[in-house]
mmCIF file of the N, C-alpha and C atoms, coordinates in Angstrom:
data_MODEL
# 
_entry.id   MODEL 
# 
loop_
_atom_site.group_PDB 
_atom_site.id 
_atom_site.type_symbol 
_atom_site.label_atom_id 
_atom_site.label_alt_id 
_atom_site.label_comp_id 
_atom_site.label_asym_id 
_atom_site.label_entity_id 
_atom_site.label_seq_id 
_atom_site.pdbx_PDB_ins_code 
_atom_site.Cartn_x 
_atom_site.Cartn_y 
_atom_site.Cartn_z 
_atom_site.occupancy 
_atom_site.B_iso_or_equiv 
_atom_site.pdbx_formal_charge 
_atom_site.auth_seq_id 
_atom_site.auth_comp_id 
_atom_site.auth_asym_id 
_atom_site.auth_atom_id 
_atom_site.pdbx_PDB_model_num 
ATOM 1   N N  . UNK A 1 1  ? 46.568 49.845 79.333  1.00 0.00 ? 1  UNK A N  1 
ATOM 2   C CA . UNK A 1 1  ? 45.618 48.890 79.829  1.00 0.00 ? 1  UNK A CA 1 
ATOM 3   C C  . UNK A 1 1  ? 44.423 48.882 78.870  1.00 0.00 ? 1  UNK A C  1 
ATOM 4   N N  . UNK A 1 2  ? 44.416 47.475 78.175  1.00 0.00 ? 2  UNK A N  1 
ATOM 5   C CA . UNK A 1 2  ? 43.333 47.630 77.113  1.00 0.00 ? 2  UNK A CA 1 
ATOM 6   C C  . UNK A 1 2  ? 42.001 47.081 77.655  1.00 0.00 ? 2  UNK A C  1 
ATOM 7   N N  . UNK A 1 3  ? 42.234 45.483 78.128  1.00 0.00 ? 3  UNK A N  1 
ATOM 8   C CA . UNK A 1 3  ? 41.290 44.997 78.301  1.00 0.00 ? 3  UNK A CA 1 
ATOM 9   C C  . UNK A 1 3  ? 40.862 45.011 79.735  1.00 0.00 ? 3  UNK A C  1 
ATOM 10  N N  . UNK A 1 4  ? 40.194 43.930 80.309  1.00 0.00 ? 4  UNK A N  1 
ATOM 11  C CA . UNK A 1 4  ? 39.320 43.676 81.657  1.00 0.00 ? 4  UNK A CA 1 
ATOM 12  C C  . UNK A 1 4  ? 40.364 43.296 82.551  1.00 0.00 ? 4  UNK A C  1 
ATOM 13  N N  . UNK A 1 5  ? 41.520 42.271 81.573  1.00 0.00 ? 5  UNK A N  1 
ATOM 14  C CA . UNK A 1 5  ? 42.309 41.374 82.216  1.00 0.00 ? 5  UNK A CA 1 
ATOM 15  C C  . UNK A 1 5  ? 43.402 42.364 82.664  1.00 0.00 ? 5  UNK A C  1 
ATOM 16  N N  . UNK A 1 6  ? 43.401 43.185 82.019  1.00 0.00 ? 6  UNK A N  1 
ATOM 17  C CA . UNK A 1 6  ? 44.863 44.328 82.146  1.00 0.00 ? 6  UNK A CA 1 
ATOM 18  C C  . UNK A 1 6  ? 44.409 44.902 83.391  1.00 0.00 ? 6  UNK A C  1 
ATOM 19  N N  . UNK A 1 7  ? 43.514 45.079 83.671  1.00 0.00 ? 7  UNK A N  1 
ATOM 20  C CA . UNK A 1 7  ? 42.927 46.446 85.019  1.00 0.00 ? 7  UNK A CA 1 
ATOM 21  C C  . UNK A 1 7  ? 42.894 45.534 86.099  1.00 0.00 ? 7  UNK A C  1 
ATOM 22  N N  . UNK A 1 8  ? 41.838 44.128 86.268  1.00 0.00 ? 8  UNK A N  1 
ATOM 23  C CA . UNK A 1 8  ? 41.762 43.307 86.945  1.00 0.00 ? 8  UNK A CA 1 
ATOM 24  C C  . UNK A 1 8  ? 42.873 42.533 87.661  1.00 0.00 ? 8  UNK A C  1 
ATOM 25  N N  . UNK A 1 9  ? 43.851 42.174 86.567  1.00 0.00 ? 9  UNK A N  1 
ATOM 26  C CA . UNK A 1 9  ? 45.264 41.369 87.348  1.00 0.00 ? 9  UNK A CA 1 
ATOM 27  C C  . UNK A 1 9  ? 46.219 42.530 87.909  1.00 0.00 ? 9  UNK A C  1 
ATOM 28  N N  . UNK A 1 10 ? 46.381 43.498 87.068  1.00 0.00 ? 10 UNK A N  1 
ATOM 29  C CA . UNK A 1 10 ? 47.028 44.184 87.919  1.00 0.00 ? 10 UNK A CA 1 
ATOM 30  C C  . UNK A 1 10 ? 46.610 45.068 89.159  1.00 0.00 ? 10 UNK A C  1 
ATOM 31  N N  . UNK A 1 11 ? 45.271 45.560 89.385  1.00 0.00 ? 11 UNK A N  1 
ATOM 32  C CA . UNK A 1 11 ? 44.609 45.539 90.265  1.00 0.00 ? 11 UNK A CA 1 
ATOM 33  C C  . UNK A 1 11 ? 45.446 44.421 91.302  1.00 0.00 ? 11 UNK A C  1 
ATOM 34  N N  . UNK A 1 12 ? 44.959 43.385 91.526  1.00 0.00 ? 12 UNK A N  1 
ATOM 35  C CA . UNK A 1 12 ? 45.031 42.316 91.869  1.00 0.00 ? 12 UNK A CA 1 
ATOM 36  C C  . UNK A 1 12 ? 46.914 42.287 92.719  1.00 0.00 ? 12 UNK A C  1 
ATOM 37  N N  . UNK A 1 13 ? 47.709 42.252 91.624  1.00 0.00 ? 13 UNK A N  1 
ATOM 38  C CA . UNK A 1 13 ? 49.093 42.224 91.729  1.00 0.00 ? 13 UNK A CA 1 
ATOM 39  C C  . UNK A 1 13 ? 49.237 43.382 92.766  1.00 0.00 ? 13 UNK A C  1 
ATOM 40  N N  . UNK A 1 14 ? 48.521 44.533 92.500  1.00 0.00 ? 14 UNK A N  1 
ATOM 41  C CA . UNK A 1 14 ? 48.443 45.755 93.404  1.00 0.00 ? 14 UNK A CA 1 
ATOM 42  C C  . UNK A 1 14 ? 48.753 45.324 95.166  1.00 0.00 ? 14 UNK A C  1 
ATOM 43  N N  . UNK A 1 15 ? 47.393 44.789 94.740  1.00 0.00 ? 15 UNK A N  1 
ATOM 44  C CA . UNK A 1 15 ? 47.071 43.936 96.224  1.00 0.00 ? 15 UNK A CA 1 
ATOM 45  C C  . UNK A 1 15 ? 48.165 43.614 96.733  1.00 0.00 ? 15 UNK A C  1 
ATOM 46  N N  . UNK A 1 16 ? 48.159 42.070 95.990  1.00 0.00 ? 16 UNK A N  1 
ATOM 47  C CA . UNK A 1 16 ? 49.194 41.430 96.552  1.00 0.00 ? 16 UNK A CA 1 
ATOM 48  C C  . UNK A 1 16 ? 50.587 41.934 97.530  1.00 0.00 ? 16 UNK A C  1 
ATOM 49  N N  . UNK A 1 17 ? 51.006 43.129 96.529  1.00 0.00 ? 17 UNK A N  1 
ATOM 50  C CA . UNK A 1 17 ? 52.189 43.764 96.679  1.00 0.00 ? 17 UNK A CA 1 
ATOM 51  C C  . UNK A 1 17 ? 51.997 44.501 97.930  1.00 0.00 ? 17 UNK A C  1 
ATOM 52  N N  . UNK A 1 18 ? 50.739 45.296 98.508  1.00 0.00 ? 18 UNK A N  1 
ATOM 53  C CA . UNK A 1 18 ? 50.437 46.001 99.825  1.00 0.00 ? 18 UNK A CA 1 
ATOM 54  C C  . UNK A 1 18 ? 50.267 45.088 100.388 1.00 0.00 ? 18 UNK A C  1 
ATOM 55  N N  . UNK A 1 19 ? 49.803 43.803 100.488 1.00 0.00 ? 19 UNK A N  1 
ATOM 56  C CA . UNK A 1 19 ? 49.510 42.454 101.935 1.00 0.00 ? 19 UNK A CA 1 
ATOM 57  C C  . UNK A 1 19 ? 50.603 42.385 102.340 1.00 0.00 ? 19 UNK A C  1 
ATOM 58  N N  . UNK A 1 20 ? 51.755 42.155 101.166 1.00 0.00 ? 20 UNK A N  1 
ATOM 59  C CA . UNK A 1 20 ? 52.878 42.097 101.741 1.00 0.00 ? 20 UNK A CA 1 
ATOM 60  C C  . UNK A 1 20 ? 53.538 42.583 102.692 1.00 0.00 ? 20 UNK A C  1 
ATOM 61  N N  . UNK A 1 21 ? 53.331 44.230 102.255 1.00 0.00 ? 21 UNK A N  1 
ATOM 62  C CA . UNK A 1 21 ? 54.258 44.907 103.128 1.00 0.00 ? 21 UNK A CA 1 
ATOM 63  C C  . UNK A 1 21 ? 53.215 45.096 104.600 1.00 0.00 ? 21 UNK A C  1 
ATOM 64  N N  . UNK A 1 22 ? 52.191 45.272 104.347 1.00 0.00 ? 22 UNK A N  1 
ATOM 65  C CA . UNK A 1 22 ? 50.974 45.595 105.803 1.00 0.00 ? 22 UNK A CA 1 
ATOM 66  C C  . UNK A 1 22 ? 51.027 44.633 106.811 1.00 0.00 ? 22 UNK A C  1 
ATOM 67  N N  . UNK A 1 23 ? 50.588 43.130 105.617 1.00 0.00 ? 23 UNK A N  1 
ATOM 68  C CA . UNK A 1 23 ? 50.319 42.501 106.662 1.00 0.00 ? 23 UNK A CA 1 
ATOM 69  C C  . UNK A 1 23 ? 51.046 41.439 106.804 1.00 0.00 ? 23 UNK A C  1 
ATOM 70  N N  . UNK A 1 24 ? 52.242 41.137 106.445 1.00 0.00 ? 24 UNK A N  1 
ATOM 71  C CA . UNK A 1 24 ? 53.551 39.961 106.800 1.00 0.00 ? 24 UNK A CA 1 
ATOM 72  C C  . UNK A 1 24 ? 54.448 40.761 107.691 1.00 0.00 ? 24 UNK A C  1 
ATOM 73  N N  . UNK A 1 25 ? 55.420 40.115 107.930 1.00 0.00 ? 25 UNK A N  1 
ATOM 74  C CA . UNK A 1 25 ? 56.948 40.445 109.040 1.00 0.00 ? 25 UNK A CA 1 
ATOM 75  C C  . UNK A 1 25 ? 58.339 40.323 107.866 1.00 0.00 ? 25 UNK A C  1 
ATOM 76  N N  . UNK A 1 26 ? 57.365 40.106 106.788 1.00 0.00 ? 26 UNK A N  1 
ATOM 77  C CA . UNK A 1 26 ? 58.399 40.475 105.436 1.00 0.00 ? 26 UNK A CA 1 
ATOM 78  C C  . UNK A 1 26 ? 59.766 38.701 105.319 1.00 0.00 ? 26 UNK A C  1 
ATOM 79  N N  . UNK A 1 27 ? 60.622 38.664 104.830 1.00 0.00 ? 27 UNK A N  1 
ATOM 80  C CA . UNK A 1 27 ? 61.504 37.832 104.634 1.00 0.00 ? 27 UNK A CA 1 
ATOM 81  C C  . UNK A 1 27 ? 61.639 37.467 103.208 1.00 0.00 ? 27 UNK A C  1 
ATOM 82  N N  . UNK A 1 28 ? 62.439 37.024 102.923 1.00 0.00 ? 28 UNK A N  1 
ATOM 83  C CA . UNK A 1 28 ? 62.186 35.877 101.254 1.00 0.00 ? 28 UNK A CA 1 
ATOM 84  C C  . UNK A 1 28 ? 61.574 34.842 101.383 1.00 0.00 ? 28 UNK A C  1 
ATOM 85  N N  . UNK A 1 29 ? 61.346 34.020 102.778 1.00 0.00 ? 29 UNK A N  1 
ATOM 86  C CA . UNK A 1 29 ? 60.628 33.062 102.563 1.00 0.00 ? 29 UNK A CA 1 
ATOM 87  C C  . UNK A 1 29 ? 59.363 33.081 101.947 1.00 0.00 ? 29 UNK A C  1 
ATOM 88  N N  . UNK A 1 30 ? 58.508 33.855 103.145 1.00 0.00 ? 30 UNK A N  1 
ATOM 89  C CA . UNK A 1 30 ? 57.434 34.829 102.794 1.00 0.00 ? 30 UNK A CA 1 
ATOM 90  C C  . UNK A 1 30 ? 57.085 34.997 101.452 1.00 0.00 ? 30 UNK A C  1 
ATOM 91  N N  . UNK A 1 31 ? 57.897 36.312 100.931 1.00 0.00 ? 31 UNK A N  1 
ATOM 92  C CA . UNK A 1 31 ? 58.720 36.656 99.673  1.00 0.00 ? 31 UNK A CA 1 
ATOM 93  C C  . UNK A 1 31 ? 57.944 35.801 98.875  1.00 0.00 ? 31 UNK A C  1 
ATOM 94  N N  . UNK A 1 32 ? 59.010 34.663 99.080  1.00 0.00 ? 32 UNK A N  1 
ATOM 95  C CA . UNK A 1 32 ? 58.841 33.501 97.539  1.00 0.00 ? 32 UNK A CA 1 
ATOM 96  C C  . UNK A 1 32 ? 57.082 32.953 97.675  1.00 0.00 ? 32 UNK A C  1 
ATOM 97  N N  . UNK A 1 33 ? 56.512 32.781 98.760  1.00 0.00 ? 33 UNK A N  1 
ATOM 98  C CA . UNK A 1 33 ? 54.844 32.408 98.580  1.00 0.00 ? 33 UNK A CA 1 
ATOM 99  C C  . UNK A 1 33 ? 54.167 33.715 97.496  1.00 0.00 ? 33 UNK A C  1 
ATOM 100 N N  . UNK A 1 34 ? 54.595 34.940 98.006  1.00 0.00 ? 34 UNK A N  1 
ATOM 101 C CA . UNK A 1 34 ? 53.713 36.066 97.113  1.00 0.00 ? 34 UNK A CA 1 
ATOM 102 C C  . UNK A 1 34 ? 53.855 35.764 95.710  1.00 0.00 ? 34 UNK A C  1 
ATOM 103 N N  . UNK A 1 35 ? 55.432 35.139 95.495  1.00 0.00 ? 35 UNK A N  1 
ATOM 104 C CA . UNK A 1 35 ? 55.537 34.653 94.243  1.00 0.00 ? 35 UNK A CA 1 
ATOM 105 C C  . UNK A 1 35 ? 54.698 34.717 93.293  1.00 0.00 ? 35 UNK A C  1 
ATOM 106 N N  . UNK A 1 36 ? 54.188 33.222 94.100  1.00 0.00 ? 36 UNK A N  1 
ATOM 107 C CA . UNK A 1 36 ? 53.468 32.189 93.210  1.00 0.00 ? 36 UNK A CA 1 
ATOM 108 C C  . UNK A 1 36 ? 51.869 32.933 92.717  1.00 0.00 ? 36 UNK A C  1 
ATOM 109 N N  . UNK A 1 37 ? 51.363 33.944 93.692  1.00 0.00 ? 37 UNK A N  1 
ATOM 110 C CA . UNK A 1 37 ? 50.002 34.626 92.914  1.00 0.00 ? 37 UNK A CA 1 
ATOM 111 C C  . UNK A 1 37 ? 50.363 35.554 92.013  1.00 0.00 ? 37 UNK A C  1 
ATOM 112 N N  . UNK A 1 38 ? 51.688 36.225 91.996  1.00 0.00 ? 38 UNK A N  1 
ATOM 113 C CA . UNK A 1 38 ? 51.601 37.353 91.358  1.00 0.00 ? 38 UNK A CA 1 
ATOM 114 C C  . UNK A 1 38 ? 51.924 36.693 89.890  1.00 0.00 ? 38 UNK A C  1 
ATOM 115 N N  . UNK A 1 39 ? 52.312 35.161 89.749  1.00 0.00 ? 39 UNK A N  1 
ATOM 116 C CA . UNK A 1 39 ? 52.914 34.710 88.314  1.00 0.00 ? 39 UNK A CA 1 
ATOM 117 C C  . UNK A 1 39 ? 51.184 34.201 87.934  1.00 0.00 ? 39 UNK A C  1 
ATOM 118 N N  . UNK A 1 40 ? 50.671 33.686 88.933  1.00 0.00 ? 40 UNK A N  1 
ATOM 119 C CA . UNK A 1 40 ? 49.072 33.434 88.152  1.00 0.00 ? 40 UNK A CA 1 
ATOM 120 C C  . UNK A 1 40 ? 48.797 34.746 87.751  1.00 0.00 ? 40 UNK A C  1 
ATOM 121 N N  . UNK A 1 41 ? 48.643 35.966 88.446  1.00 0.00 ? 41 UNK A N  1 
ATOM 122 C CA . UNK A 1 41 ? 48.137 37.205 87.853  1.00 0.00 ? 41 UNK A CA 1 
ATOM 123 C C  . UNK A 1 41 ? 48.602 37.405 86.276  1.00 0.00 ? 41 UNK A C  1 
ATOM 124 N N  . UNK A 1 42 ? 50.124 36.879 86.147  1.00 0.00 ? 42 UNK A N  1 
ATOM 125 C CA . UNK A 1 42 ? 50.702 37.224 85.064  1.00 0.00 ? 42 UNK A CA 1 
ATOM 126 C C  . UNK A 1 42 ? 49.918 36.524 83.759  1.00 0.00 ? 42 UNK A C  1 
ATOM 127 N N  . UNK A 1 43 ? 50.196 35.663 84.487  1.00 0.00 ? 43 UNK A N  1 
ATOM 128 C CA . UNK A 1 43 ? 49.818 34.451 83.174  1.00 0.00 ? 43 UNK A CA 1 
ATOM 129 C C  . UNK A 1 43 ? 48.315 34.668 83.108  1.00 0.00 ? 43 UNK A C  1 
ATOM 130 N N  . UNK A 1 44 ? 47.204 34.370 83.638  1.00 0.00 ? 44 UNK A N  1 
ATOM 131 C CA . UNK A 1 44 ? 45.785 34.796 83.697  1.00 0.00 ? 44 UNK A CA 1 
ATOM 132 C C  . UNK A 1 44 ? 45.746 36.030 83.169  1.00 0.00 ? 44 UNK A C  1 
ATOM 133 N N  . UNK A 1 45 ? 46.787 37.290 83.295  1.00 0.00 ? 45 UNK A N  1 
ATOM 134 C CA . UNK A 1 45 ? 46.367 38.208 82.244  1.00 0.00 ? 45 UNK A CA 1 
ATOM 135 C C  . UNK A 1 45 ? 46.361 37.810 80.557  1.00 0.00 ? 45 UNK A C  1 
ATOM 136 N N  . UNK A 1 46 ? 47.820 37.225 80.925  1.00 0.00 ? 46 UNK A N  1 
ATOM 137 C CA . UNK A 1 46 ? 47.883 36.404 78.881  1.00 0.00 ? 46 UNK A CA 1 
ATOM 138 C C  . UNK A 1 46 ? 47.042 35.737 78.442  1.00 0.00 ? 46 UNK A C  1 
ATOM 139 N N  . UNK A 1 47 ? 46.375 34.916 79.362  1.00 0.00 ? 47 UNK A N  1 
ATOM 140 C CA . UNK A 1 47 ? 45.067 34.159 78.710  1.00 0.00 ? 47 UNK A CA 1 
ATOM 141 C C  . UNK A 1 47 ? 43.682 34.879 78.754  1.00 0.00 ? 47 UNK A C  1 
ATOM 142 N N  . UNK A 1 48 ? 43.887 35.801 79.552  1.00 0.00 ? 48 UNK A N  1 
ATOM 143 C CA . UNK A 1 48 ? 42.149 36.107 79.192  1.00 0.00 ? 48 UNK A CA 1 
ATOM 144 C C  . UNK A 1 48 ? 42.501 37.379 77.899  1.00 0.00 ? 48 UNK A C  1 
ATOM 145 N N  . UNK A 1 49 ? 43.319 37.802 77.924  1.00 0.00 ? 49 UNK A N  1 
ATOM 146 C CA . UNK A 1 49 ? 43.934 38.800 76.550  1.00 0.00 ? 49 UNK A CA 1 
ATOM 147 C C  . UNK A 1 49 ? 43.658 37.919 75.258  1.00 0.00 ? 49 UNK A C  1 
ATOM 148 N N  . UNK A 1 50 ? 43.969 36.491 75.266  1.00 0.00 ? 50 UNK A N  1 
ATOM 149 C CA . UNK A 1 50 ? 44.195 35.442 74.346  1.00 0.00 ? 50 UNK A CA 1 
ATOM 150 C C  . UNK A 1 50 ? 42.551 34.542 73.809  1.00 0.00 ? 50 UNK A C  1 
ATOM 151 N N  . UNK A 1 51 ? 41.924 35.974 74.708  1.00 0.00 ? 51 UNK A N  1 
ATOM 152 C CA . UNK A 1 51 ? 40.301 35.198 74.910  1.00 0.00 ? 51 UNK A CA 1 
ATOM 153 C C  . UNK A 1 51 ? 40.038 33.527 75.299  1.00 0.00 ? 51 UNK A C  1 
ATOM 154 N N  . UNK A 1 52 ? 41.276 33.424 76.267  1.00 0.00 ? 52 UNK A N  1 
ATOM 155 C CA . UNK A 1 52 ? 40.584 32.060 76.886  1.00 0.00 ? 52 UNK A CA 1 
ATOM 156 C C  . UNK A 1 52 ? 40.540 32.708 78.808  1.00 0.00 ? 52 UNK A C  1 
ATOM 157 N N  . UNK A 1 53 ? 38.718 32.934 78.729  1.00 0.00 ? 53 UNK A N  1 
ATOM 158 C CA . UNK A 1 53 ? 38.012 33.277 79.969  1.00 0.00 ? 53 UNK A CA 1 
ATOM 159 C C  . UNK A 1 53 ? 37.993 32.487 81.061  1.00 0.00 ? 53 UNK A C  1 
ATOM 160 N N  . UNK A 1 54 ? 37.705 31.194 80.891  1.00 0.00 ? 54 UNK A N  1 
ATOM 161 C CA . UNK A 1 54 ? 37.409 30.345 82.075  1.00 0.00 ? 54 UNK A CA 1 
ATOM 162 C C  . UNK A 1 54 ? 38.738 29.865 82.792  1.00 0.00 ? 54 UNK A C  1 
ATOM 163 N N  . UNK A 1 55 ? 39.858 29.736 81.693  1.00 0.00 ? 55 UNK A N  1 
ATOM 164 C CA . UNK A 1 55 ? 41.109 29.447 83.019  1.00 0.00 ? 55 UNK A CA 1 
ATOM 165 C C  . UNK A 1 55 ? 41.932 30.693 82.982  1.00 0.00 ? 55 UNK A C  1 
ATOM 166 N N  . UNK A 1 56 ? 41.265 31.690 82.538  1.00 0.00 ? 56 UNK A N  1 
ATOM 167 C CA . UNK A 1 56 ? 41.782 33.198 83.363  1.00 0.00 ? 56 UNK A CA 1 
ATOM 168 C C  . UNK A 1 56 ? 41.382 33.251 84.317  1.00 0.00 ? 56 UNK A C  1 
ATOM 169 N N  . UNK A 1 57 ? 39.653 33.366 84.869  1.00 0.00 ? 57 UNK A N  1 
ATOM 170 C CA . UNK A 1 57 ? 39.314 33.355 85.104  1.00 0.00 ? 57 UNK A CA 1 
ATOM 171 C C  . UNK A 1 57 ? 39.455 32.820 86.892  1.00 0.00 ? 57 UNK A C  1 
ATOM 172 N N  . UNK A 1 58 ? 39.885 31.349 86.330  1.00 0.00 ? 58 UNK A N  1 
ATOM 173 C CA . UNK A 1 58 ? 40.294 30.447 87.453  1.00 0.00 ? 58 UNK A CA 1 
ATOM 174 C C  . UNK A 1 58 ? 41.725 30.922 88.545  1.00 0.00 ? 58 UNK A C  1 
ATOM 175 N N  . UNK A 1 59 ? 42.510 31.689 87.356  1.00 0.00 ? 59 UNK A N  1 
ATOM 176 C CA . UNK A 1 59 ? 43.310 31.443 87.968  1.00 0.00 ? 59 UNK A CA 1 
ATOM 177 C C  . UNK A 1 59 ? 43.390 32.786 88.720  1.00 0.00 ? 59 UNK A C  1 
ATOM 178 N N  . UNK A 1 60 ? 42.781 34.099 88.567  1.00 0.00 ? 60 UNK A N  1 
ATOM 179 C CA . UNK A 1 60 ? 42.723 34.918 89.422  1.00 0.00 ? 60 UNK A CA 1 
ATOM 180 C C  . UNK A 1 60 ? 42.256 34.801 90.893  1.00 0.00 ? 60 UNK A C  1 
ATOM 181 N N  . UNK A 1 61 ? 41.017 33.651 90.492  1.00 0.00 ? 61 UNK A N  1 
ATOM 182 C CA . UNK A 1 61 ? 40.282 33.266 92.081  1.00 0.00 ? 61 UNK A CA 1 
ATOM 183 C C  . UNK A 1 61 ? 41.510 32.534 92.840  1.00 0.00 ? 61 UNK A C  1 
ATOM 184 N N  . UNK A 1 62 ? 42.450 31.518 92.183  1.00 0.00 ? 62 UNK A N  1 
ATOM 185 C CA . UNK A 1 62 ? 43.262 30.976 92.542  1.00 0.00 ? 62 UNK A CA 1 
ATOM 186 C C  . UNK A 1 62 ? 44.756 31.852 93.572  1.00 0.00 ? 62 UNK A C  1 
ATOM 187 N N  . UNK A 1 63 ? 44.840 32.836 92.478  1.00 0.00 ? 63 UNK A N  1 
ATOM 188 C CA . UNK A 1 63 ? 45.721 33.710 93.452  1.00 0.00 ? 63 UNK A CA 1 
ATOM 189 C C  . UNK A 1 63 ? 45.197 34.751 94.306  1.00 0.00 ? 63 UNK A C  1 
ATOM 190 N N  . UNK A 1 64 ? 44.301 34.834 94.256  1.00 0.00 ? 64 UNK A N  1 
ATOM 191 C CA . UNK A 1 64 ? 43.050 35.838 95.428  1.00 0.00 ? 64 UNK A CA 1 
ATOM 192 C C  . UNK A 1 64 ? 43.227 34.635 96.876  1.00 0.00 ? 64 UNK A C  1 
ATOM 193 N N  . UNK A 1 65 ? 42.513 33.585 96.365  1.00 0.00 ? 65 UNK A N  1 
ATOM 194 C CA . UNK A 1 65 ? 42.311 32.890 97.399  1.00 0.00 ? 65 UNK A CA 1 
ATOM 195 C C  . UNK A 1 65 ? 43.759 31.998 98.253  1.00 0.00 ? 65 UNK A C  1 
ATOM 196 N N  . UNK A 1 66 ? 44.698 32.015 97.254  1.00 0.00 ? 66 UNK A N  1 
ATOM 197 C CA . UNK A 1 66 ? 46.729 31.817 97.506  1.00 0.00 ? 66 UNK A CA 1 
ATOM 198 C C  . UNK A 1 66 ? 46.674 32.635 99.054  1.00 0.00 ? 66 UNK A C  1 
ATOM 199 N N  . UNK A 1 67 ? 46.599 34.077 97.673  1.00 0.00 ? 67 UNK A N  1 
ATOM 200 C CA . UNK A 1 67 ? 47.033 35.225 98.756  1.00 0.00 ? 67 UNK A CA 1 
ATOM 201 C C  . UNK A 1 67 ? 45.935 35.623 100.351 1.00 0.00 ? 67 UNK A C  1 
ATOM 202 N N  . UNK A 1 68 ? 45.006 35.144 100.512 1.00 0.00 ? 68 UNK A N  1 
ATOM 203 C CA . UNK A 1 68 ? 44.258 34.845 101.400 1.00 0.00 ? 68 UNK A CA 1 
ATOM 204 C C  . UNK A 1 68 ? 44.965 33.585 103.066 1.00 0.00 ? 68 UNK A C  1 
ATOM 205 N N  . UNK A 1 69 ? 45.202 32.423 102.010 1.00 0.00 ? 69 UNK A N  1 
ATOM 206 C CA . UNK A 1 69 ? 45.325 31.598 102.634 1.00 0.00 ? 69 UNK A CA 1 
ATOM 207 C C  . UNK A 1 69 ? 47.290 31.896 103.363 1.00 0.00 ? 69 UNK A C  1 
ATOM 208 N N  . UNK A 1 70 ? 47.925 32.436 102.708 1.00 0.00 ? 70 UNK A N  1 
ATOM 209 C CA . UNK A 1 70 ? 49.215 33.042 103.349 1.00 0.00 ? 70 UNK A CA 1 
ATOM 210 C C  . UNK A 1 70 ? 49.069 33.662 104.047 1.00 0.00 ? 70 UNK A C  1 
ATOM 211 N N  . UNK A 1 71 ? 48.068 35.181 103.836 1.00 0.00 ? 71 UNK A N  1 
ATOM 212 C CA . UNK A 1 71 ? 47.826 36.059 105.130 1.00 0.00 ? 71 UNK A CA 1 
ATOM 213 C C  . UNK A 1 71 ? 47.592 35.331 106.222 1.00 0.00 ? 71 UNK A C  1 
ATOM 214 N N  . UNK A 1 72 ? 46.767 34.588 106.254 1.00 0.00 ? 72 UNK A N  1 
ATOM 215 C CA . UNK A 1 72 ? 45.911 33.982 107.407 1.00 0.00 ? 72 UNK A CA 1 
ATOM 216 C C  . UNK A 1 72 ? 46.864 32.667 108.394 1.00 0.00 ? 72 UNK A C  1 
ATOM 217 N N  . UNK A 1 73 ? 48.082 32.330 107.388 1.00 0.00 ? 73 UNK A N  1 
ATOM 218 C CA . UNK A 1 73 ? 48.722 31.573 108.206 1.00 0.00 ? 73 UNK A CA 1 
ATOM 219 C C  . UNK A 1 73 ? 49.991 32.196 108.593 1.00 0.00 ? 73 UNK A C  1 
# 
């Protein structure tokens, strides 16, 4: 882990991966929503590594706030 983006997304992916199991009833449907934040984590790590900040940036809030809006429904 070199940079901000390395500690931060996977941090992050961390998360994701415990909401899952804590706070869902689990399935693949489910499943496939966690998907979609943990591939922004991915990719938002490559770009802020690539020194482009602002749509790294974006897209972490993006899967923070994903993974928010799944818990809650």
């Amino acid at each position: 882990m070199a940079t901000v983006y390395d500690i931060v997304t996977v941090t992050c992916f961390a998360c994701v991966v415990l909401t899952y199991f804590m706070f869902t009833e689990g399935g693949m449907k489910v499943l496939a929503h966690f998907m979609l934040p943990a591939a922004a984590f991915a990719i938002a790590n490559q770009l802020g590594n690539r020194g482009m900040d602002v749509p790294a940036v974006i897209l972490i809030a993006a899967g923070i706030g994903y993974t928010y809006i799944i818990v809650r429904h």
